[in-house]
C-alpha positions as CSV (number, residue, x, y, z in Angstrom):
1,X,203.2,92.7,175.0
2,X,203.0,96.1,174.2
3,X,204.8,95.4,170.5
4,X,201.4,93.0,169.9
5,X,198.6,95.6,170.6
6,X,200.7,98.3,168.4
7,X,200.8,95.3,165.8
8,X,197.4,95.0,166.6
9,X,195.1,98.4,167.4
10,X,198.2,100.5,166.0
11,X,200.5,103.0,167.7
12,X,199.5,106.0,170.0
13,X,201.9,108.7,170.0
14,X,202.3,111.4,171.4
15,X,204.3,114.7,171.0
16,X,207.2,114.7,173.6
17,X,209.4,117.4,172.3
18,X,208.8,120.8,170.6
19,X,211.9,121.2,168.5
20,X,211.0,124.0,166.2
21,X,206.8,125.1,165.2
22,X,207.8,122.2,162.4
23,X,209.7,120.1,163.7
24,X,208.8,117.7,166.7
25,X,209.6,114.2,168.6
26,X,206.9,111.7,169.2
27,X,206.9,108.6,171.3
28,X,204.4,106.0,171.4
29,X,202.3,105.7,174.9
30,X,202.4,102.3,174.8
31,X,205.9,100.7,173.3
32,X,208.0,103.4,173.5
33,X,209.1,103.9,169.6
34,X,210.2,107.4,169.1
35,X,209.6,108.9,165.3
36,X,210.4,112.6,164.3
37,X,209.5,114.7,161.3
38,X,212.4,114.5,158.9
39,X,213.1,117.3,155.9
40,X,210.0,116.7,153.5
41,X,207.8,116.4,156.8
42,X,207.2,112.8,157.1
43,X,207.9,110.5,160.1
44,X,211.0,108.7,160.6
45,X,212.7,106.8,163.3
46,X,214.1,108.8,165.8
47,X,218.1,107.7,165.4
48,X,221.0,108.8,167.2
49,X,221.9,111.2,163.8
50,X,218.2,112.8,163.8
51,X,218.7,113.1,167.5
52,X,221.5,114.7,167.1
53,X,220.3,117.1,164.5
54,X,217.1,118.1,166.3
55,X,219.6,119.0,169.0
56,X,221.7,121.2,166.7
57,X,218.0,122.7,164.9
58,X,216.6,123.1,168.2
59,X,220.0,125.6,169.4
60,X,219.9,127.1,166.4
61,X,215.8,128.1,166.7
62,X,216.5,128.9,170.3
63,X,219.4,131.6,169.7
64,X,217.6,133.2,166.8
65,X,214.2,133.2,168.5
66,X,216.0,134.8,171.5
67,X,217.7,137.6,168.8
68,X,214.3,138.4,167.6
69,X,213.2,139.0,171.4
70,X,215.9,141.3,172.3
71,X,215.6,143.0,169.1
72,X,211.6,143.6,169.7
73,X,212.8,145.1,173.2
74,X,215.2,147.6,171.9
75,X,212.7,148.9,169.1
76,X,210.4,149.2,172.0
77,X,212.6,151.4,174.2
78,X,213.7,153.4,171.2
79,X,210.4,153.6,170.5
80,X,209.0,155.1,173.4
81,X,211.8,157.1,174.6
82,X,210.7,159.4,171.0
């Protein structure tokens, strides 16, 4: 039933994973399709390969993002202790 009023009114999705500030995973409220944004920034179908990418982008944003942080900090100190 749910397939019909996608057919029908269209799909509502809805962003269910922040991968990176480009980068995200969307699921439809109503049957359940999952899309993601793909290189050139359209939406594709969320398969086990772009599943499996996002999870290897989404590590790689993660440790960098947590290098910036800790390099922020240690300016700070330096900073201040001058």
């Amino acid at each position: 039933m749910p397939r019909i009023y996608c057919n029908i009114f269209g799909h509502d999705y809805h962003v269910t994973k922040k991968v990176t500030r480009h980068v995200k995973e969307y699921t439809c409220s109503k049957c359940k399709k999952e899309l993601t944004t793909n290189s050139n920034g359209d939406l594709t179908a969320l398969t086990p390969n772009f599943k499996e990418i996002n999870e290897v982008l989404e590590k790689i944003h993660a440790v960098r993002n947590q290098r910036l942080q800790d390099k922020i900090v240690t300016s700070s100190i330096s900073a201040s202790a001058v």
